[in-house]
matplotlib code that plots the C-alpha trace (Angstrom):
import matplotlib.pyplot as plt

x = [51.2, 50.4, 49.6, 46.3, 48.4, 50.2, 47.0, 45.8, 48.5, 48.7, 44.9, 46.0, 49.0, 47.1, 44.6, 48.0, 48.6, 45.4, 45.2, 48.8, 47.2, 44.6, 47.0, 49.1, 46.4, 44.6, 48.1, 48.3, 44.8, 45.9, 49.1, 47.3, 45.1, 47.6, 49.9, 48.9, 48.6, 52.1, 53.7, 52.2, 53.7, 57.2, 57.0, 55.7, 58.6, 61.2, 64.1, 63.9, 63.7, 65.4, 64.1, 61.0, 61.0, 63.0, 60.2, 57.3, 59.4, 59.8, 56.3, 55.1, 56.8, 57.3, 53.9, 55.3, 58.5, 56.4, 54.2, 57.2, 58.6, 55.4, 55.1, 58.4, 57.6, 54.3, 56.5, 59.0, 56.2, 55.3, 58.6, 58.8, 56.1, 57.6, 59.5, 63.0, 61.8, 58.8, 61.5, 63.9, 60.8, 59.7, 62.8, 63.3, 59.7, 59.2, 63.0, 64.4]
y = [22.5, 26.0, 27.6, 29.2, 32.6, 31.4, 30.4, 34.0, 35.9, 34.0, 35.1, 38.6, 38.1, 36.4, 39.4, 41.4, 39.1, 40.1, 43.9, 43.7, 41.8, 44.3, 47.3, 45.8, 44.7, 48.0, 49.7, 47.3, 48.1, 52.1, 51.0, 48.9, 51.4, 54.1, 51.6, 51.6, 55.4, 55.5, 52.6, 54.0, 57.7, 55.9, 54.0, 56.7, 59.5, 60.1, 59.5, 57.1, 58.9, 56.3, 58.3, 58.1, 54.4, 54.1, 55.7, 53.4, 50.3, 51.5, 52.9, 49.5, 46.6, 48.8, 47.3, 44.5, 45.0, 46.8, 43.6, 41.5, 43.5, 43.5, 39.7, 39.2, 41.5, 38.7, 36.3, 37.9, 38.6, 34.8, 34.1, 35.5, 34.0, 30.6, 28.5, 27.2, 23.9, 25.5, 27.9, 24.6, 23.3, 26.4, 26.8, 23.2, 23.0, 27.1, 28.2, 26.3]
z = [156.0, 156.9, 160.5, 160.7, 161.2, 158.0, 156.3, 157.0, 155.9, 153.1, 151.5, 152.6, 150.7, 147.4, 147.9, 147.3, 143.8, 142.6, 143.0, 141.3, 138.5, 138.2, 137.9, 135.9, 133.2, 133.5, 132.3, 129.3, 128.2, 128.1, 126.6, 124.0, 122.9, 122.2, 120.6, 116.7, 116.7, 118.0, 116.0, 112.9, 113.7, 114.4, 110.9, 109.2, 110.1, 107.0, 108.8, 112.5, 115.6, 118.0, 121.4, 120.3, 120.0, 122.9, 124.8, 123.3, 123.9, 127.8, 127.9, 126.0, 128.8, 131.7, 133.1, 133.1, 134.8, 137.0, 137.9, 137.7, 141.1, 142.0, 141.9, 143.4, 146.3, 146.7, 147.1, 149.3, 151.5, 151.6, 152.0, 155.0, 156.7, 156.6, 158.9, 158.2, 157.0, 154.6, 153.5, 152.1, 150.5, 148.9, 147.3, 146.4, 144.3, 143.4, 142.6, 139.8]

ax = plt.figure().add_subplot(projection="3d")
ax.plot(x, y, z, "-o")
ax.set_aspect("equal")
plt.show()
């Protein structure tokens, strides 16, 4: 099991999780409401403007690339608060 030191950093670092969470759906909701007006503009064009769609498709998943670095980073941080032992276990069950 945990410490209690471990146990504490632990919420701290599931408080972490959560504000990354937050961010990361707040940017989706932005995303999502510009997304027809730009999809229809890219369809609608006479001839395909490929920097154009290359900058929707990195504008439409760079959120989550973001929170996926973001994530990663969580766990990192957990990571690092382990012992030896918890650190063979965690990557025996979490990294497959």
């Amino acid at each position: 099991g945990l410490s209690d030191q471990q146990r504490t950093k632990y919420q701290y670092i599931r408080r972490e999780y959560r504000r990354a969470l937050e961010k990361a759906e707040e940017q989706n909701e932005y995303i999502n409401h510009n997304r027809r007006f730009k999809i229809n503009r890219i369809l609608s064009d006479k001839i395909f403007n490929r920097e154009e769609a290359y900058h929707y498709i990195t504008e439409r998943y760079n959120p989550s690339i973001s929170f996926a670095v973001d994530e990663l980073q969580i766990q990192y941080n957990l990571y690092q608060q382990l012992t030896p032992k918890q650190r063979k276990i965690w990557m025996q069950n979490c990294v497959k």
